[in-house]
C-alpha positions as a printed NumPy array, in Angstrom:
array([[  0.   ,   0.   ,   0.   ],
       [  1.225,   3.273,  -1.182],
       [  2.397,   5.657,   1.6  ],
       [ -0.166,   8.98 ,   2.361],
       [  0.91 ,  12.05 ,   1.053],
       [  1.768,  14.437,   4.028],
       [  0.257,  17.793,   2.642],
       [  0.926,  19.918,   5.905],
       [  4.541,  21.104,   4.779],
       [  2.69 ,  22.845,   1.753],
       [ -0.417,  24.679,   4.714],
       [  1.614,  27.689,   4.795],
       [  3.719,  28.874,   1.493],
       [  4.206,  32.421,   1.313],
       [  3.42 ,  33.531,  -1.941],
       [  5.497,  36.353,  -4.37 ],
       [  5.789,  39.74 ,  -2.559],
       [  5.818,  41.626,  -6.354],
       [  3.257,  40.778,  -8.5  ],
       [  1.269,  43.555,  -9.978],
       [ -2.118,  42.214, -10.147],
       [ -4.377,  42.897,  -7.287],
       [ -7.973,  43.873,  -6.583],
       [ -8.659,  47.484,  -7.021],
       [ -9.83 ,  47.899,  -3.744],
       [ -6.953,  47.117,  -2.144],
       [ -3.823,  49.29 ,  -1.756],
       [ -1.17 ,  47.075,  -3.616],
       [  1.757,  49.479,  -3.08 ],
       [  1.277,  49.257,   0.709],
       [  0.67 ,  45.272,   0.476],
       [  3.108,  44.594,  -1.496],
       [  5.776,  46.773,   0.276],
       [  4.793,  44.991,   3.407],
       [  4.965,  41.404,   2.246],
       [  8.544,  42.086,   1.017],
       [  9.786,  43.954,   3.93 ],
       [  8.179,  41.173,   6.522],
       [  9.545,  38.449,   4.511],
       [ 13.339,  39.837,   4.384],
       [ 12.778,  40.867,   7.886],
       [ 12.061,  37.537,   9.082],
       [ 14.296,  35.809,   6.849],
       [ 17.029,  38.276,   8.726],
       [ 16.556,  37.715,  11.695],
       [ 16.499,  33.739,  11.813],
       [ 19.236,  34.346,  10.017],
       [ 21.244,  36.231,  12.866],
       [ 19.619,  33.361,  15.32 ],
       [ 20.982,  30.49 ,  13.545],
       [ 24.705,  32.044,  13.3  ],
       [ 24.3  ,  33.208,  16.957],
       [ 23.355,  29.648,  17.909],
       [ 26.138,  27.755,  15.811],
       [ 28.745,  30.148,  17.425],
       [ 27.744,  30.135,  21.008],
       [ 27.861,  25.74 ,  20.027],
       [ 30.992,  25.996,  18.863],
       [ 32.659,  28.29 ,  21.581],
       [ 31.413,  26.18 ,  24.153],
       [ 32.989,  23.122,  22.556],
       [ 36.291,  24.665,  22.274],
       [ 36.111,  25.4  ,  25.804],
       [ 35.473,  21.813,  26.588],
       [ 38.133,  20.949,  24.684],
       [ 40.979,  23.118,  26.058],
       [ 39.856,  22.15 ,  29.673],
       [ 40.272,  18.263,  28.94 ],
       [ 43.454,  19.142,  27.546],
       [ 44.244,  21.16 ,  30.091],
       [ 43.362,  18.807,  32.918],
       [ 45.702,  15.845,  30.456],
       [ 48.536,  17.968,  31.497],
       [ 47.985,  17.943,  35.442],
       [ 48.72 ,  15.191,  37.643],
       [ 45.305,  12.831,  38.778],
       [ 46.139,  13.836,  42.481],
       [ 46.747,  17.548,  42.142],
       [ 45.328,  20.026,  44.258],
       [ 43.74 ,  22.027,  41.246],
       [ 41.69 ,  18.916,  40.012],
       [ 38.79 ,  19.005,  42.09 ],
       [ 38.432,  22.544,  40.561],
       [ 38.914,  21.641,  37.17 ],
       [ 36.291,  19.153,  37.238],
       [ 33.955,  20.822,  38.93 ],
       [ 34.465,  23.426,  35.65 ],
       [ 34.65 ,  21.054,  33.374],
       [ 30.729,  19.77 ,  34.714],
       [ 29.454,  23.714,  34.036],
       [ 30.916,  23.583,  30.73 ],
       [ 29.119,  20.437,  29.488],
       [ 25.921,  21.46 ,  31.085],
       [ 26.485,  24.762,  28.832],
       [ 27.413,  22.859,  26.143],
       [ 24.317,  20.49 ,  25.8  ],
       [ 21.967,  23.999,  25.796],
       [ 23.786,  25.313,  23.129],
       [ 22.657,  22.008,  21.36 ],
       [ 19.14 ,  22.304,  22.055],
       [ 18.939,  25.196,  21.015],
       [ 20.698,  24.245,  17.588],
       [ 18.168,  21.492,  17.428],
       [ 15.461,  24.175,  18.281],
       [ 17.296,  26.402,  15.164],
       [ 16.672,  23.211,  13.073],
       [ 13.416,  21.985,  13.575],
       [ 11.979,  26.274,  13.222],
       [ 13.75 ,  25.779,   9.759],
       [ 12.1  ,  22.712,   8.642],
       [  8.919,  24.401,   9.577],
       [  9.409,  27.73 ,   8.069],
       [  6.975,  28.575,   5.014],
       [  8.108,  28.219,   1.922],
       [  8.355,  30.851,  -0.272],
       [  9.342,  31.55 ,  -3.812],
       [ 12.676,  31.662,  -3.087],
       [ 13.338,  28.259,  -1.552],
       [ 10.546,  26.46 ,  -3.78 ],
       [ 12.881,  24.969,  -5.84 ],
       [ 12.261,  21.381,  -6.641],
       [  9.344,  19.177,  -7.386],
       [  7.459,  17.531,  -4.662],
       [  6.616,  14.768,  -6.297],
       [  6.997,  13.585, -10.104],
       [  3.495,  13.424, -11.128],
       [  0.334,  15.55 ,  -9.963],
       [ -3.566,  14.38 , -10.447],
       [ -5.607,  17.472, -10.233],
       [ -9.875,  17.582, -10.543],
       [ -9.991,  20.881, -12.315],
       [-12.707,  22.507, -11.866],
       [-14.78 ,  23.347, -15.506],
       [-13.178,  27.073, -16.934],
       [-15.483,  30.228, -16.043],
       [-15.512,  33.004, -19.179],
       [-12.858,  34.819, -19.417],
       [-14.263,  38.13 , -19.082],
       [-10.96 ,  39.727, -20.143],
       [-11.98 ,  39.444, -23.188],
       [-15.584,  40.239, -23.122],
       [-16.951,  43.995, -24.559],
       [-18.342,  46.206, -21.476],
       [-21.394,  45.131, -22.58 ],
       [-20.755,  41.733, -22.367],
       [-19.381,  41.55 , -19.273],
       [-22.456,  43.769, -17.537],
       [-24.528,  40.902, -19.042],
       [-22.476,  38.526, -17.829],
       [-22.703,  40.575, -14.031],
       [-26.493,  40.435, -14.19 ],
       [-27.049,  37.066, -15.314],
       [-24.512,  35.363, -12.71 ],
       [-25.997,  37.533,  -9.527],
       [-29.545,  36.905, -10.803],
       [-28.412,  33.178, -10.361],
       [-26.57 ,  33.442,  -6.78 ],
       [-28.354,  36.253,  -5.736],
       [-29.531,  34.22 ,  -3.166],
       [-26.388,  32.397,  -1.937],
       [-24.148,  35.551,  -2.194],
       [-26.702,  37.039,   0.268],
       [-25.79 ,  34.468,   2.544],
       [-22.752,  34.273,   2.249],
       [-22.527,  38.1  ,   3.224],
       [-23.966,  37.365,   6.518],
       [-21.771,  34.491,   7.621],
       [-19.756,  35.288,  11.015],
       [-17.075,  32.889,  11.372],
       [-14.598,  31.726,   8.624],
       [-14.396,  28.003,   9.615],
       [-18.494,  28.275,   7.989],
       [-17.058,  30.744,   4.644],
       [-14.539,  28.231,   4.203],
       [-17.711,  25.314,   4.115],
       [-19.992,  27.385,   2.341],
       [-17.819,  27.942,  -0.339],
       [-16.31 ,  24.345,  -0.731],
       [-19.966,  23.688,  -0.944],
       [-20.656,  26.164,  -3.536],
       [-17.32 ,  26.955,  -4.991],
       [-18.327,  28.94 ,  -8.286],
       [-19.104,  32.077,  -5.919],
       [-15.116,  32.562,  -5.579],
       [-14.883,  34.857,  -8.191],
       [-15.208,  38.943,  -8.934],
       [-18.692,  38.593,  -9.687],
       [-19.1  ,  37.743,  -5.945],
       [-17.209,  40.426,  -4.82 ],
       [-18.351,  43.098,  -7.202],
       [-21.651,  42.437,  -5.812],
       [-20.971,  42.209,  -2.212],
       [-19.211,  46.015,  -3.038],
       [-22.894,  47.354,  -4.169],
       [-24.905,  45.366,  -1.441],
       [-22.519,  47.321,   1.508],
       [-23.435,  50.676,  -0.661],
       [-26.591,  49.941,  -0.699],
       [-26.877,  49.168,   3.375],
       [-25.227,  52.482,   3.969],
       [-27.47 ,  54.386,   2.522],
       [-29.903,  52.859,   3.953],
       [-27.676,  54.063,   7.351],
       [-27.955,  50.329,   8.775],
       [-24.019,  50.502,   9.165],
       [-24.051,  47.495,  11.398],
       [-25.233,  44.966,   8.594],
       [-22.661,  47.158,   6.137],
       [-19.801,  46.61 ,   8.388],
       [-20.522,  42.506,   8.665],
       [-20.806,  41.982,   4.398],
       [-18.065,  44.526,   4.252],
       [-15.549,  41.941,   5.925],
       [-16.746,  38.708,   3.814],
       [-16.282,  41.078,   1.052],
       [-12.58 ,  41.558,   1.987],
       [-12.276,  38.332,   2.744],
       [-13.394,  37.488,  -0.971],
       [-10.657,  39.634,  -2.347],
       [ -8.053,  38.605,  -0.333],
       [ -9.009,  34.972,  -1.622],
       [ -8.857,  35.707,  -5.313],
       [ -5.898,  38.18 ,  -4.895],
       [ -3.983,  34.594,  -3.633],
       [ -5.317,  32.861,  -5.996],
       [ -3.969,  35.714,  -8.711],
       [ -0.453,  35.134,  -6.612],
       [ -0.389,  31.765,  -6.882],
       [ -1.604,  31.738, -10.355],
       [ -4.483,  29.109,  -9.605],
       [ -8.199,  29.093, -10.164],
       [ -9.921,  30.802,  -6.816],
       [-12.033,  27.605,  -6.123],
       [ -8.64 ,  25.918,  -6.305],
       [ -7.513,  27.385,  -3.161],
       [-10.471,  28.386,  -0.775],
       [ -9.137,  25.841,   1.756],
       [ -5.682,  27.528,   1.912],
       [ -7.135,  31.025,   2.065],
       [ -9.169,  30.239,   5.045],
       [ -6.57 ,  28.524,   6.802],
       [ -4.142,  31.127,   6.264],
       [ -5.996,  33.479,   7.233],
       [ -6.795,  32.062,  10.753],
       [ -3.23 ,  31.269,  11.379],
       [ -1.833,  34.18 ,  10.026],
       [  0.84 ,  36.128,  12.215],
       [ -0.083,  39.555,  13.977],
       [  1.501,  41.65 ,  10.624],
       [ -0.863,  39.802,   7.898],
       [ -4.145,  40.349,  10.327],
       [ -3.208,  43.331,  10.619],
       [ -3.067,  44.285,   6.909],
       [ -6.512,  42.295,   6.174],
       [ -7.651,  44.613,   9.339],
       [ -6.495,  47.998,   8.035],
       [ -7.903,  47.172,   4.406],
       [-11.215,  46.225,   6.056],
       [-11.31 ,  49.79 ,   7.913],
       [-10.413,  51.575,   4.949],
       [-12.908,  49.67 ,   2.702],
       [-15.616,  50.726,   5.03 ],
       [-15.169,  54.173,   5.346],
       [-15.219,  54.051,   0.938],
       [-18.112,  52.888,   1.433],
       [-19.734,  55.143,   3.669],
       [-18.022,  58.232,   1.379],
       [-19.597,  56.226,  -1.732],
       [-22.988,  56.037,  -0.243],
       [-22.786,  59.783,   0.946],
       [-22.446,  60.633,  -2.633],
       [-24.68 ,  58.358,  -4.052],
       [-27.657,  59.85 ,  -1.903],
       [-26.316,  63.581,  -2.843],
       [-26.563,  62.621,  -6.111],
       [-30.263,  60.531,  -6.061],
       [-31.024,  64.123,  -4.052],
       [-30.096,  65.986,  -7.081],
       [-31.841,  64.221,  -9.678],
       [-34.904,  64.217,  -7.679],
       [-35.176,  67.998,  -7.501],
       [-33.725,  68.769, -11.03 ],
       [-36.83 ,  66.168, -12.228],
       [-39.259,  68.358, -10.057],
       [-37.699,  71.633, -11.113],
       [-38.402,  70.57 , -14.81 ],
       [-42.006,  69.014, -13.616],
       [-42.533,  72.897, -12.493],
       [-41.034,  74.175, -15.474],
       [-43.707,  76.696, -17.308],
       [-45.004,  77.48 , -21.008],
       [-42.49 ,  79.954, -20.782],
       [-39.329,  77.543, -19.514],
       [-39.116,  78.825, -16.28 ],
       [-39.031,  77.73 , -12.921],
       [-41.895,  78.816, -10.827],
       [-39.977,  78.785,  -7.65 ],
       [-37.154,  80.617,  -8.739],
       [-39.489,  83.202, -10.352],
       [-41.705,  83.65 ,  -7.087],
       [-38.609,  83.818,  -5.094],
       [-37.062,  86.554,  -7.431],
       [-39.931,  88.644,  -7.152],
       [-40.921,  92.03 ,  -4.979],
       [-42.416,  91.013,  -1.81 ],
       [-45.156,  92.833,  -2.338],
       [-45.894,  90.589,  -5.07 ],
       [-45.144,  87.692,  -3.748],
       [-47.709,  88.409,  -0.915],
       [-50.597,  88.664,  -3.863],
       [-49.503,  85.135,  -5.288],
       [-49.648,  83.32 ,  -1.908],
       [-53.191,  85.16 ,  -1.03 ],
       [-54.287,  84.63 ,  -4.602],
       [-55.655,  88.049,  -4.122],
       [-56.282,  89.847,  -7.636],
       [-57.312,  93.268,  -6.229],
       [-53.989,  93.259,  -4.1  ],
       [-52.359,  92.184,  -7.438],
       [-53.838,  95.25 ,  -9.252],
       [-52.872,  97.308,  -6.688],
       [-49.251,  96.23 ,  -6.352],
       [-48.939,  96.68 ,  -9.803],
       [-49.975,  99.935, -10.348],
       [-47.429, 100.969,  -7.541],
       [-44.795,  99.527,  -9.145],
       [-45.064, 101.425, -12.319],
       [-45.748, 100.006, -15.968],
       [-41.826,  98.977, -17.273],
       [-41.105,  97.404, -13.834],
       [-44.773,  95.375, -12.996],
       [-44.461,  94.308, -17.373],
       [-40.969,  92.433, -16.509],
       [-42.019,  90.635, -13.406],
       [-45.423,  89.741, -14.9  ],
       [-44.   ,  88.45 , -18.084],
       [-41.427,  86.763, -16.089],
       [-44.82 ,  84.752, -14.588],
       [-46.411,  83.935, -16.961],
       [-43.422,  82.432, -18.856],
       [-43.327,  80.618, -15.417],
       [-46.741,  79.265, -14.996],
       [-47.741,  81.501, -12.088],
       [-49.969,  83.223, -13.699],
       [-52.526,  82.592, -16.171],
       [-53.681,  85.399, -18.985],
       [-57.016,  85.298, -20.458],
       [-57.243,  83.031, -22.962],
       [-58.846,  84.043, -26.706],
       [-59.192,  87.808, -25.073],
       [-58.193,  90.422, -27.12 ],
       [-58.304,  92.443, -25.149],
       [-55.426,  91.116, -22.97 ],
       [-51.684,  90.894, -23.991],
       [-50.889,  87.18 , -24.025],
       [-46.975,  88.028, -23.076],
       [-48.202,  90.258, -19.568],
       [-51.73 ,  90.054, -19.07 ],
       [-51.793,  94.   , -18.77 ],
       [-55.15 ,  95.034, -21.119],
       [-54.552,  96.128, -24.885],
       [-55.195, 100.068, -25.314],
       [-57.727, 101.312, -27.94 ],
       [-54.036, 102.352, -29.335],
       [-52.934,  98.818, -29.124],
       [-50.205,  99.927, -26.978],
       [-49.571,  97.879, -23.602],
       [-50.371,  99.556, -19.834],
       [-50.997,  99.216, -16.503],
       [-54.875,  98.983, -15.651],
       [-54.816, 101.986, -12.843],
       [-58.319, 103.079, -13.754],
       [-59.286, 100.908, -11.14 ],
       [-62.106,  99.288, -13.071],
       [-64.012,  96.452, -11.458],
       [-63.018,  94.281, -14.901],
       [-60.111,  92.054, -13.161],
       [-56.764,  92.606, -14.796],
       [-55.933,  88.796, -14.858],
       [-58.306,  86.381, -15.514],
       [-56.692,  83.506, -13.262],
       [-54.048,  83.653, -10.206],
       [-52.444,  80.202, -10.072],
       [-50.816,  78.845,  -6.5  ],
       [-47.085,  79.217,  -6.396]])
């Protein structure tokens, strides 16, 4: 019977520190800067341990040495032997800790991660791999394509994508997608982006803060995936194992991503409701807009007081009044300014009345003010502001 193949030295290979291909929402300068700089760091400094060790071994051996040789030289019954011995005992006892510790120096390096620099033979001569079936390559797909391709996939896994943004612990992620693998992808993570939009602007922060980590968990996965140059549903288990055994520095990046993730988010959504804000009141304004093209609103609020005291009363005899104090030229501009506008409503099929104004035609034909004060109204209709 063939021996079982002991997977556990491959649990924790550190991947390249300078590839250039990374999700846009995550800072790839920064991570990649960091993963270098840990990596030579901690290559460093077991460096410096294992040369401290092997010399403090090989001091204390010489010093065993030069005692025995030492003691060779001086007679069994000699007053100074007692001493020597009794030396001689430290030395070994300091001797055999310096070789635990190169044995402790040893067994750290056969556990160390591998990396891409000290990957450098086959494990084994032949691999059997169940590949999972290829997705599209949306590389190559038109914008139009691939936004088909977006709608039709999350139409699909709505569902599951939904629940997957709600799961707390990773030891479940990691089961949920091994039981649904074809949700590692962007698709998954492109919607998970718009779902946390969505919850903040519907201000229930809480919920956006819990999809907002599965969704950085997502793109942590396929970014490894990218590193490792393997399909994402080829490597869920390692991502999820990694990630819960990671050292202090790598928790700390996924940490600081999540944090600034989520307050892009919250920006995003501010922006989005600005916008939605916008669009609402320039689809009013042109809802309002008059015969004339203007704005009702911003006519009423350009106007004299006085006027604008005659439109909210809907008082015609105050209307007469206030124009006729304003004089002919200046009560014309406002009042054609109104009408254009909606407020106010000439007679209709009059000829009497000037369509433009409202004022009433002269027997000349010219336009005026009506300051005869006759009980014939100058307008025929006041409309609410």
């Amino acid at each position: 019977m063939a021996r079982p193949i002991d997977y556990s030295k491959w649990k924790d290979i550190e991947v390249s520190d300078d590839e250039d291909d990374t999700h846009p929402n995550i800072d790839t300068p920064s991570l990649f800067k960091w993963r270098h700089e840990a990596r030579v760091q901690r290559t460093q400094e077991f460096e410096e341990k294992k040369k401290t060790t092997e010399q403090e071994l090989t001091k204390r051996e010489k010093e065993v040495l030069e005692l025995k040789e030492k003691m060779k030289k001086i007679a069994p019954n000699d007053p100074n032997m007692e001493g020597l011995k009794k030396s001689l005992a430290e030395l070994e006892v300091k001797r055999g800790d310096a070789v635990a510790k190169i044995d402790d120096v040893k067994k750290e390096d056969r556990l160390r991660p591998w990396n891409v620099d000290t990957i450098s033979k086959d494990g084994f001569s032949k691999t059997l791999v169940n590949n999972p079936p290829p997705r599209p390559d949306t590389s190559k797909m038109t914008e139009d394509e691939k936004e088909s391709y977006m709608k039709e996939f999350c139409k699909k896994h709505e569902p599951d994508i939904k629940k997957f943004g709600w799961l707390r612990k990773y030891d479940d992620s990691k089961t949920f997608l091994q039981e649904k693998p074809v949700l590692a992808c962007e698709e998954t993570a492109n919607y998970l982006v718009i779902q946390c939009i969505n919850l903040a602007m519907e201000e229930k922060f809480a919920a956006m803060e819990q999809v907002a980590h599965q969704c950085i968990a997502m793109q942590y996965l396929l970014e490894l995936s990218k590193q490792l140059n393997i399909d994402p549903r080829a490597c869920i288990a390692q991502f999820f194992t990694k990630i819960q055994v990671a050292d202090p520095e790598y928790k700390k990046a996924f940490n600081d991503e999540l944090e600034a993730f989520k307050q892009r988010i919250r920006v995003r959504a501010k922006e989005k409701i600005q916008t939605q804000i916008e669009e609402q009141e320039e689809e009013e304004r042109q809802q309002r807009i008059g015969p004339g093209g203007l704005d009702p609103v911003e006519v009423f609020d350009s106007l004299p007081k006085v006027l604008q005291e005659c439109f909210e009363s809907q008082d015609v005899g105050k209307l007469q009044e206030a124009i006729n104090a304003l004089g002919p030229e200046e009560a014309k501009l406002h009042m054609k300014r109104c009408v254009a506008s909606g407020l106010w409503k000439p007679a209709e099929n009059d000829p009497g009345t000037n369509p433009e104004d409202g004022f009433r035609v002269t027997e000349t034909g010219g336009g005026g003010g009506d300051t005869n004060g006759e009980d014939e109204p100058v307008y025929e209709e006041v409309k609410n502001k």
